[in-house]
C-alpha atoms as an extended CHARMM CRD file, in Angstrom:
* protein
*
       207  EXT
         1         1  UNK       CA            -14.4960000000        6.7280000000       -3.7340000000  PROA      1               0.0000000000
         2         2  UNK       CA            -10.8330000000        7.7680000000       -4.8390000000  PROA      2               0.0000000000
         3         3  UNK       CA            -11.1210000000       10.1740000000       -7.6760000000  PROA      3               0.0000000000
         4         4  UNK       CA             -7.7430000000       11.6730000000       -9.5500000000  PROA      4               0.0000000000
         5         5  UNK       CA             -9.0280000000       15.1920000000      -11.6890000000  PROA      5               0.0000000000
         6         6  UNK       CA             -6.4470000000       16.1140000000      -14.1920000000  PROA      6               0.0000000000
         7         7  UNK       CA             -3.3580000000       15.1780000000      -12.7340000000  PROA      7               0.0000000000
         8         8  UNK       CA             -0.1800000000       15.9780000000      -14.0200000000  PROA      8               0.0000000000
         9         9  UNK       CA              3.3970000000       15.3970000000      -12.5450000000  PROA      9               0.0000000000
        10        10  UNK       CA              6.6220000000       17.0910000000      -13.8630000000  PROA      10              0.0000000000
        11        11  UNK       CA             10.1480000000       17.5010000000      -12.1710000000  PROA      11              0.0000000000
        12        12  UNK       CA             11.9150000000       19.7790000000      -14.0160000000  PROA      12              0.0000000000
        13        13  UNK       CA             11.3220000000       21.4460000000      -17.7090000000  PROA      13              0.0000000000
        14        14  UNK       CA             10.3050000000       18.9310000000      -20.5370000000  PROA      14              0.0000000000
        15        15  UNK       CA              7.8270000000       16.2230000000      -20.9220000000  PROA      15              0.0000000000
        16        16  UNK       CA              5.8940000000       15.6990000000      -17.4650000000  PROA      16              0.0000000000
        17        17  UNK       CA              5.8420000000       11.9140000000      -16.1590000000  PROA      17              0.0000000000
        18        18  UNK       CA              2.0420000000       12.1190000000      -16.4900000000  PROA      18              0.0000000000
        19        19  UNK       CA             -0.1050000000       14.5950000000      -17.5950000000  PROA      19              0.0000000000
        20        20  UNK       CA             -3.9350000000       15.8380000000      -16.8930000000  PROA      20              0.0000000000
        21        21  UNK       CA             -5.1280000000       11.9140000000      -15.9240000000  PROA      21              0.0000000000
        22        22  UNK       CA             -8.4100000000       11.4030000000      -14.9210000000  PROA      22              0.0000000000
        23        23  UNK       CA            -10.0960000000        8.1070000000      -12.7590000000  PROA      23              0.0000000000
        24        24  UNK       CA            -12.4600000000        6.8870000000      -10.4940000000  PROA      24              0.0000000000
        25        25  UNK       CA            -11.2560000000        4.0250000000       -7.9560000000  PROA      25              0.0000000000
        26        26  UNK       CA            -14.2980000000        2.3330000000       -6.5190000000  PROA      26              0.0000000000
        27        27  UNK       CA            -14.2520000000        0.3100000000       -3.0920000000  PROA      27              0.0000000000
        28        28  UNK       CA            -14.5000000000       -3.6940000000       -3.3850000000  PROA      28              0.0000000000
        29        29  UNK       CA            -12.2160000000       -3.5160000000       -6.3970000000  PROA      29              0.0000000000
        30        30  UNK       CA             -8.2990000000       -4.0110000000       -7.0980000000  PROA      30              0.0000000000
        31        31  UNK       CA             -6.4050000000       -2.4250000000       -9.5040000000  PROA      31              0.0000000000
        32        32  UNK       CA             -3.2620000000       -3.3490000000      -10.9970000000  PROA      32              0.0000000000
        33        33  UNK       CA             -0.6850000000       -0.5550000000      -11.6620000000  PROA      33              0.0000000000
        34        34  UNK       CA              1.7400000000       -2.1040000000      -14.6440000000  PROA      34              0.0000000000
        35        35  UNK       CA              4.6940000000       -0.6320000000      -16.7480000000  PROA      35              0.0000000000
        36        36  UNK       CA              8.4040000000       -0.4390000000      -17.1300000000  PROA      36              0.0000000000
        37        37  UNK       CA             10.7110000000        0.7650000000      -14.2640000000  PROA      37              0.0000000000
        38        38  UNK       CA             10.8790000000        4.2880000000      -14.4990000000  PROA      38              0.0000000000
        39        39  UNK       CA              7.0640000000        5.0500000000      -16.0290000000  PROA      39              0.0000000000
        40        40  UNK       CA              5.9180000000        6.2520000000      -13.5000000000  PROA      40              0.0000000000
        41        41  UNK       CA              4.4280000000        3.9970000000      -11.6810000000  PROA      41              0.0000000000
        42        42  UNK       CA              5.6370000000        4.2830000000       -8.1070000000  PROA      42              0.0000000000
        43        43  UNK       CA              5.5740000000        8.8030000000       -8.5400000000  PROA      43              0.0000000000
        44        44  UNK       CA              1.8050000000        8.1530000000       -9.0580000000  PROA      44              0.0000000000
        45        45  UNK       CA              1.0990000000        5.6350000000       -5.9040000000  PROA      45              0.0000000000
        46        46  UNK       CA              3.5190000000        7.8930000000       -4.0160000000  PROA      46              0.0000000000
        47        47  UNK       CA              1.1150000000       10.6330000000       -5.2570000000  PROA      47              0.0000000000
        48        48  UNK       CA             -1.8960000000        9.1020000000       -4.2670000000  PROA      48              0.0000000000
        49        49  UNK       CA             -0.3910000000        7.8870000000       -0.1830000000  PROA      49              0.0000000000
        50        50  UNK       CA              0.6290000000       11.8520000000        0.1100000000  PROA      50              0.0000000000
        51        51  UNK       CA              4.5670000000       10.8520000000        0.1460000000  PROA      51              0.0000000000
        52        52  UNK       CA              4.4210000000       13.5390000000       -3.3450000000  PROA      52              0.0000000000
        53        53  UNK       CA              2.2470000000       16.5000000000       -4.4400000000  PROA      53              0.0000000000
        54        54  UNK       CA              1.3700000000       16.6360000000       -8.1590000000  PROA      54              0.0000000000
        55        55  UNK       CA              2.0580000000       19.4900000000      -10.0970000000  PROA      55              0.0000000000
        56        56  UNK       CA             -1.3900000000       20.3780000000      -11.0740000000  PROA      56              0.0000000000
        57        57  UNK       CA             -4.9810000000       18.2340000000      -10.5850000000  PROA      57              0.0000000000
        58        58  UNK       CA             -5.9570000000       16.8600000000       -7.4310000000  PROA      58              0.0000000000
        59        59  UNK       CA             -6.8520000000       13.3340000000       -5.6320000000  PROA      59              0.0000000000
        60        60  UNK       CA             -9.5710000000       13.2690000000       -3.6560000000  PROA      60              0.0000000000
        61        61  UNK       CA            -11.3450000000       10.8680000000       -1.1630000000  PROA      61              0.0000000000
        62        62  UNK       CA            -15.1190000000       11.1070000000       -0.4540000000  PROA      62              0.0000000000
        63        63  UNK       CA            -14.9270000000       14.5480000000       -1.8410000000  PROA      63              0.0000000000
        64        64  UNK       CA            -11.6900000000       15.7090000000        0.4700000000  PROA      64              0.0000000000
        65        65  UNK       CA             -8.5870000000       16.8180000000       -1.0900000000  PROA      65              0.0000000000
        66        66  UNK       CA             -6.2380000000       14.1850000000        0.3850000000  PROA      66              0.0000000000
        67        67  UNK       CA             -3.2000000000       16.8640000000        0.1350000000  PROA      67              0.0000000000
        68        68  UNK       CA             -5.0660000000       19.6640000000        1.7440000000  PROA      68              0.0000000000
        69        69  UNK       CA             -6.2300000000       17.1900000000        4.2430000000  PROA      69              0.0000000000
        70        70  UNK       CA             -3.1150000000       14.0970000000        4.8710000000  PROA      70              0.0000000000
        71        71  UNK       CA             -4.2240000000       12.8710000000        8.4100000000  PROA      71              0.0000000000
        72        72  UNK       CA             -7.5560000000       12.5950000000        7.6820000000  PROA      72              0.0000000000
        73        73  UNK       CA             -7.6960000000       10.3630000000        4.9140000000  PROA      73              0.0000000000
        74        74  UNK       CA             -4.2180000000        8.6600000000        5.6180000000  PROA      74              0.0000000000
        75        75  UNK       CA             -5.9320000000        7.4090000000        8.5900000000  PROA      75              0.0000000000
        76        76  UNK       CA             -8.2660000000        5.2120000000        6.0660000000  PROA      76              0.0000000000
        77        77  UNK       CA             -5.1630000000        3.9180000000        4.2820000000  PROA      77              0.0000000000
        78        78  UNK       CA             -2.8390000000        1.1310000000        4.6370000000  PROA      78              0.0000000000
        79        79  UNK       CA              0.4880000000        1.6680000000        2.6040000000  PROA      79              0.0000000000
        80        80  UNK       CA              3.1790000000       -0.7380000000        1.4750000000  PROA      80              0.0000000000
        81        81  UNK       CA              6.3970000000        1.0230000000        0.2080000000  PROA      81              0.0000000000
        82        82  UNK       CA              8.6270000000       -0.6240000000       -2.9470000000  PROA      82              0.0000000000
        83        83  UNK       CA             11.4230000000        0.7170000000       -0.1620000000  PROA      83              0.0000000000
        84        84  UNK       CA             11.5870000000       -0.7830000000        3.5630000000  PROA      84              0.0000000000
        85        85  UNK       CA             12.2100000000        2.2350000000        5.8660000000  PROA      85              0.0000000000
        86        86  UNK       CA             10.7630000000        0.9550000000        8.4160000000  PROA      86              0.0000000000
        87        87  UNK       CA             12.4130000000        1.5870000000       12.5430000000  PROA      87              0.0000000000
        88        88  UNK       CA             15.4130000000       -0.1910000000       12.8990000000  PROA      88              0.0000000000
        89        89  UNK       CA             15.0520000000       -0.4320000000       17.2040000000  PROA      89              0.0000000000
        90        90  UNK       CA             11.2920000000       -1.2740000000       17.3590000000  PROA      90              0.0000000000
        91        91  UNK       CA             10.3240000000       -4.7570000000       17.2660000000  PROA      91              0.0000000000
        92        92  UNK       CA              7.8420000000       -6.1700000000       14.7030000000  PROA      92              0.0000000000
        93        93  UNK       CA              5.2350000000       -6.4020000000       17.2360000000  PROA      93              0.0000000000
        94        94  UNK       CA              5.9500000000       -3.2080000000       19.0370000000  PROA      94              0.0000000000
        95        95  UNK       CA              5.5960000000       -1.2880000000       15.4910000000  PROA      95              0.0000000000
        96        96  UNK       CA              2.5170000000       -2.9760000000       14.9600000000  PROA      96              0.0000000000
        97        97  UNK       CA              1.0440000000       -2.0620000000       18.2140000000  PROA      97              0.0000000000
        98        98  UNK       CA              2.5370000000        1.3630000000       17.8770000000  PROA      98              0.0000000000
        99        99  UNK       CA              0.2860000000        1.5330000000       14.7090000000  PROA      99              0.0000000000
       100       100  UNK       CA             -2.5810000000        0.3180000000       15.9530000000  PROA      100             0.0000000000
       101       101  UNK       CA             -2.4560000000        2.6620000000       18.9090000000  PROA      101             0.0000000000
       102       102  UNK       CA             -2.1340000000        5.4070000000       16.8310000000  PROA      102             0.0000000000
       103       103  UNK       CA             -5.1840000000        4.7580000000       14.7700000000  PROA      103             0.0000000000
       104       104  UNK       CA             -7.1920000000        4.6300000000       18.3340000000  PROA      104             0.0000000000
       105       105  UNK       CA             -8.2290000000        0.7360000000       17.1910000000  PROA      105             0.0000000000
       106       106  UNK       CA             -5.9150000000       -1.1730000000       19.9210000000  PROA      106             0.0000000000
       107       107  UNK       CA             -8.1450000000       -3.4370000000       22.4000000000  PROA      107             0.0000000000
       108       108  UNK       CA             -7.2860000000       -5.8730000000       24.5700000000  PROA      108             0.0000000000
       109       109  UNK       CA             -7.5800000000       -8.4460000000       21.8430000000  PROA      109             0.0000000000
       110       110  UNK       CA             -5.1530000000       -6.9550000000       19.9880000000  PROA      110             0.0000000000
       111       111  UNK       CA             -1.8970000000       -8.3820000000       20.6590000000  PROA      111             0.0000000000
       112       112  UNK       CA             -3.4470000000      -11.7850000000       19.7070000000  PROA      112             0.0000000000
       113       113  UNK       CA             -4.3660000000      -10.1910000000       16.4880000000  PROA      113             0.0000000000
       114       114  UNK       CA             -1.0780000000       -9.3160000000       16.1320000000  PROA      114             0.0000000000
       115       115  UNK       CA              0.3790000000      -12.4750000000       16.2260000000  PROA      115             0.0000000000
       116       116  UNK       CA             -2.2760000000      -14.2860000000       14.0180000000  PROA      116             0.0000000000
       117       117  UNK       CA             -0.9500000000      -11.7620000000       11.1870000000  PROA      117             0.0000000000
       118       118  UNK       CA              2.1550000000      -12.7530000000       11.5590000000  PROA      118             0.0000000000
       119       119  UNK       CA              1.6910000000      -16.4810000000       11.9150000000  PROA      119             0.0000000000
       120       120  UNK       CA             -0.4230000000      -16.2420000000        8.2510000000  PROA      120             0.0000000000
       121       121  UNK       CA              2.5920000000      -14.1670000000        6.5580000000  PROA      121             0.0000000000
       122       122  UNK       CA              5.2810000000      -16.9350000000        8.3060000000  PROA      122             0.0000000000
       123       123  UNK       CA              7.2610000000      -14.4100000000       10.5400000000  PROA      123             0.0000000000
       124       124  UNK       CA              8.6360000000      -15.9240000000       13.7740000000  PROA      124             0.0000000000
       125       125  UNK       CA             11.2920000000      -13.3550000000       14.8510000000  PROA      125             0.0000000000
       126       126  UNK       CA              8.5090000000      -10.5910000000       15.6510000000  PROA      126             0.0000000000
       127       127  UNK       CA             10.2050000000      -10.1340000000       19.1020000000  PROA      127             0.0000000000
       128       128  UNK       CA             13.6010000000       -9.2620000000       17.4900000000  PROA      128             0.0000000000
       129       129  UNK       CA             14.5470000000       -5.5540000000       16.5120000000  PROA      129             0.0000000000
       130       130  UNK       CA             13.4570000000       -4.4190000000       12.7500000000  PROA      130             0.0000000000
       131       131  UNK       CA             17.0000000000       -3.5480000000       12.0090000000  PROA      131             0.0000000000
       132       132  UNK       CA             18.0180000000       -7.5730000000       11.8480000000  PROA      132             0.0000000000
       133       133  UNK       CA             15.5030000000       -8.6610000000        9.3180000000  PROA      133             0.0000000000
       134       134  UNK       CA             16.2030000000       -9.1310000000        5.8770000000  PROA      134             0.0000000000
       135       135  UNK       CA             14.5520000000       -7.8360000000        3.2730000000  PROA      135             0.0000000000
       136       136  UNK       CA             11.8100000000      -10.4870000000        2.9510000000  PROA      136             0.0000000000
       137       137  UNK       CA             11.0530000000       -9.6560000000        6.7350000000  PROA      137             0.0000000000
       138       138  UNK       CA             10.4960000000       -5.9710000000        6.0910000000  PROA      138             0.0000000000
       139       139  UNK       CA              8.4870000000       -6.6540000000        3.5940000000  PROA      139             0.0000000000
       140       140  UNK       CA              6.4750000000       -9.1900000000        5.4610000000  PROA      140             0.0000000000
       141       141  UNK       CA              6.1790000000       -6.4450000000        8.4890000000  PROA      141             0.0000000000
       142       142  UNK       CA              5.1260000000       -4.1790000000        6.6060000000  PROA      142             0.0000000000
       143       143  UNK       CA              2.1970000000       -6.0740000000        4.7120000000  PROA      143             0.0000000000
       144       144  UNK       CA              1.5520000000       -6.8220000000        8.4510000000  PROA      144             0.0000000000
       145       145  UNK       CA              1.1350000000       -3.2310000000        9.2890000000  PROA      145             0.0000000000
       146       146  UNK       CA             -0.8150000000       -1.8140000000        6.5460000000  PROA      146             0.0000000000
       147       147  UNK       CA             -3.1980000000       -4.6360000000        6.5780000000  PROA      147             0.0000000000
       148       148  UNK       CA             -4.0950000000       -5.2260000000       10.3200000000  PROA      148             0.0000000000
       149       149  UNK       CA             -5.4510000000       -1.9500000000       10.0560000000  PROA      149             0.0000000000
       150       150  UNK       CA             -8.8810000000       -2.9970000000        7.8990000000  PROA      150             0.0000000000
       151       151  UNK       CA             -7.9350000000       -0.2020000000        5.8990000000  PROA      151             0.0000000000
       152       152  UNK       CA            -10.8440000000        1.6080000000        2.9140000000  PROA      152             0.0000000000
       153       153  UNK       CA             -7.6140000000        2.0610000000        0.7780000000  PROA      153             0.0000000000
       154       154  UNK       CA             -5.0510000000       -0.3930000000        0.4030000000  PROA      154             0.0000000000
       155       155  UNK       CA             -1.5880000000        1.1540000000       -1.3480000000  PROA      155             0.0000000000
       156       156  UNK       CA              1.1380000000       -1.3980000000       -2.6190000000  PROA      156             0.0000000000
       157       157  UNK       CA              4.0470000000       -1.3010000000       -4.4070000000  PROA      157             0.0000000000
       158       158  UNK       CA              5.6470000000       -4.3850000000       -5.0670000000  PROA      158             0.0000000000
       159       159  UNK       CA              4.3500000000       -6.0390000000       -2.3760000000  PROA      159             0.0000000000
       160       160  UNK       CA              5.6140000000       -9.4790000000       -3.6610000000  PROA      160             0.0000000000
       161       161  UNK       CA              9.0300000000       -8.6600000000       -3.8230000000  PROA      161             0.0000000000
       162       162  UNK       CA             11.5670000000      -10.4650000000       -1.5610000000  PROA      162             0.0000000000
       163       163  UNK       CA              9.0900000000      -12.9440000000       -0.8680000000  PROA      163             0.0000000000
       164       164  UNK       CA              8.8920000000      -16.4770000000       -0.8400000000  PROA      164             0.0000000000
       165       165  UNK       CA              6.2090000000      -18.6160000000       -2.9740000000  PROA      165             0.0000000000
       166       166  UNK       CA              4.1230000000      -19.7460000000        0.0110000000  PROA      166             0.0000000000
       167       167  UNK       CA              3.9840000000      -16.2950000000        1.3980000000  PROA      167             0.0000000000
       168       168  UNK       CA              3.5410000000      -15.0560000000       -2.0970000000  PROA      168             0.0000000000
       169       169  UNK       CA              0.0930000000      -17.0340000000       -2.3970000000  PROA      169             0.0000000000
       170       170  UNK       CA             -0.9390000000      -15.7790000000        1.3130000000  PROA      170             0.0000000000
       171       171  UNK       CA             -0.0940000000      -12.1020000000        0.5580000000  PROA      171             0.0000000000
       172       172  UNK       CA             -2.4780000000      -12.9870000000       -2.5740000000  PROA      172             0.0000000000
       173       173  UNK       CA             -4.7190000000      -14.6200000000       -0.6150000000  PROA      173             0.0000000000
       174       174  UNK       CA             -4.9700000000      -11.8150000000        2.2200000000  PROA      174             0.0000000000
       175       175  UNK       CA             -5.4000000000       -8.8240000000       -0.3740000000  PROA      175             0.0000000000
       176       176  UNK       CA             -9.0100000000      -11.1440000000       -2.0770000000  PROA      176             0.0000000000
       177       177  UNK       CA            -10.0440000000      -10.6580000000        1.7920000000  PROA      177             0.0000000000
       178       178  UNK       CA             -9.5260000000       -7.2810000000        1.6730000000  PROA      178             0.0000000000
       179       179  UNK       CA            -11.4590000000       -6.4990000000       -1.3630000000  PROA      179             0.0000000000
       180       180  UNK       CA            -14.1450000000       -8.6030000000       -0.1600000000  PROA      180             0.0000000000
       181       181  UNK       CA            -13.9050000000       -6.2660000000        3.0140000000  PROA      181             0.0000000000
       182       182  UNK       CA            -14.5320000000       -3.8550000000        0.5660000000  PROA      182             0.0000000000
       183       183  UNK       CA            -11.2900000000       -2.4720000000        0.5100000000  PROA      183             0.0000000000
       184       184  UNK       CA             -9.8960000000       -0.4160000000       -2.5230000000  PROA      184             0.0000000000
       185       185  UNK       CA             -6.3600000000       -1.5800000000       -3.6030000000  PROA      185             0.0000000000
       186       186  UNK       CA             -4.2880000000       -0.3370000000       -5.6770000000  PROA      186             0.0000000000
       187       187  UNK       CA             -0.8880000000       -2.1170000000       -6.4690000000  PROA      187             0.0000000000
       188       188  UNK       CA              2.0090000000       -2.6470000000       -8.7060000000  PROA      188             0.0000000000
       189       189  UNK       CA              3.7520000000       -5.4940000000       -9.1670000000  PROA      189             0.0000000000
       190       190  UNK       CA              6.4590000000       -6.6920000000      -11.8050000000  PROA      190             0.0000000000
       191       191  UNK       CA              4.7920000000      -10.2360000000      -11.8570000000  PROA      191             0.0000000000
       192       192  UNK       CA              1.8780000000       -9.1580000000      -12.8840000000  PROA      192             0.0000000000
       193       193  UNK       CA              0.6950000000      -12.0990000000      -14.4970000000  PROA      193             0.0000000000
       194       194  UNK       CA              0.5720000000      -14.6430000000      -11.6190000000  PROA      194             0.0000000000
       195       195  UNK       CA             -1.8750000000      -12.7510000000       -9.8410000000  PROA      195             0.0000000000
       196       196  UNK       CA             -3.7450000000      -10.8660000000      -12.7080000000  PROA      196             0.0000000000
       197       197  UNK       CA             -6.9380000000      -12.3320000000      -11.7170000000  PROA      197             0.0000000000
       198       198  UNK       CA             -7.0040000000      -10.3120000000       -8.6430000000  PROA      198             0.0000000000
       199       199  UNK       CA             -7.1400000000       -7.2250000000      -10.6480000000  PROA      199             0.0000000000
       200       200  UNK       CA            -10.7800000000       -5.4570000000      -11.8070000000  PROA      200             0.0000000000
       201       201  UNK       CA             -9.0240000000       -3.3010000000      -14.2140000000  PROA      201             0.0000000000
       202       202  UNK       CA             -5.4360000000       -1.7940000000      -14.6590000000  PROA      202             0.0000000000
       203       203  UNK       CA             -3.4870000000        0.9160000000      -15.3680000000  PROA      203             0.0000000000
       204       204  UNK       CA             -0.5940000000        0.9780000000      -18.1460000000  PROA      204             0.0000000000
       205       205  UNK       CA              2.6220000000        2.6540000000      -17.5220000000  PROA      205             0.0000000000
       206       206  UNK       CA              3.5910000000        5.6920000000      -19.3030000000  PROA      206             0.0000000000
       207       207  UNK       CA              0.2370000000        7.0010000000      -19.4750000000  PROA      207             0.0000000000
C-alpha cells in the first residue's frame, strides 16, 4: 500500500502547491490524477517517483519512507515521464534490456519479451538509436520500459500524449492488465474522459 501523511509542497514564500494531503493508494486499483496545467499535478507524481522531496509529510510504501529509502521501492515502480529524456545513443531494445538487467529480471526469454512489447505498442524502429524517434516513439519506449517490468506501482503522466488512436486504445488496454496484475497506477491525463472508466477513484487538481 502507497500511503501520503500530510504532505505539503511549497517553492518559495506564499501559498504552497499542496498542503498537509492525506491518502491511501491500494494495489489492483487506478487512479486518475485530473486538473489544470499548473495545479499541481505532475509536482505531486514527481513527488511520489522520488524525482522531488516534499516540504513536509511523507510517502510511504509498505511502511518504508520511499525518500529515505529511493532504490528500494523505485525498484517496485515503473515510471512514465510527461517529458522524454530518455538516452539519445541506446537503442530501444538495448534500453529495455539495460532495464531489465538492472532490475536482476533478464532471462533468456527476454529479448522475445522485448519485442512482443513493442509489436503491441506498434514500434518497428527498436534497432535504431533513441535520439531519431519522434516524440510519439519516446513515448511509446518509454510505456515499453516501465511496463515490461510487472511493476507493484505504475507512475504516468500523460501517457497518451503524442500518440496515435490505435496505440491510444492498446496503452488503455495494457494499463486494465496491469491492474488486474494487481498493479497500483496512478496517472494523469488531459483526456480524461475517454478512458475514465479505467479509473477507481480520482484526484482533483488544486487540492
Amino acid at each position: 500500500m502507497l500511503q501520503v501523511k500530510h504532505l505539503t509542497k511549497q517553492y518559495r514564500a506564499g501559498h504552497p502547491i499542496f498542503q498537509d494531503y492525506s491518502a491511501e493508494f491500494k494495489p489492483g486499483t487506478a487512479v486518475g490524477v485530473v486538473g489544470p496545467n499548473g495545479s499541481g499535478k505532475t509536482t505531486f507524481l514527481r513527488i511520489l517517483s522520488v524525482n522531488s522531496f516534499p516540504t513536509s509529510g511523507s510517502v510511504t510504501f509498505n511502511d518504508i519512507d520511499i525518500h529515505d529509502n529511493p532504490s528500494s521501492y523505485l525498484k517496485e515502480v515503473g515510471l512514465v515521464h510527461d517529458e522524454e529524456h530518455l538516452p539519445r545513443h541506446l537503442t530501444a531494445a538495448e534500453l529495455l534490456e539495460w532495464v531489465m538487467k538492472s532490475r536482476n529480471i533478464w532471462d533468456e526469454e527476454s529479448s522475445d519479451t522485448i519485442a512482443t512489447i513493442f509489436e503491441k505498442l506498434d514500434l518497428d524502429e527498436i534497432h535504431e538509436p533513441i535520439g531519431t524517434f519522434s516524440t510519439g516513439m519516446k513515448k511509446k519506449t518509454q510505456i515499453a520500459a516501465a511496463m515490461i517490468l510487472n511493476p507493484a506501482i505504475l507512475i504516468m503522466d500523460e501517457p497518451l500524449r503524442g500518440l496515435d488512436q490505435n496505440t491510444r486504445e492498446t496503452v488503455t488496454s495494457m494499463i486494465e492488465e496491469s491492474k488486474r496484475k494487481n498493479s497500483l497506477v496512478l496517472m494523469s491525463s488531459h483526456s480524461m474522459e475517454e478512458i475514465r472508466h479505467l479509473f477507481d477513484e480520482m484526484i482533483e487538481f488544486p487540492l
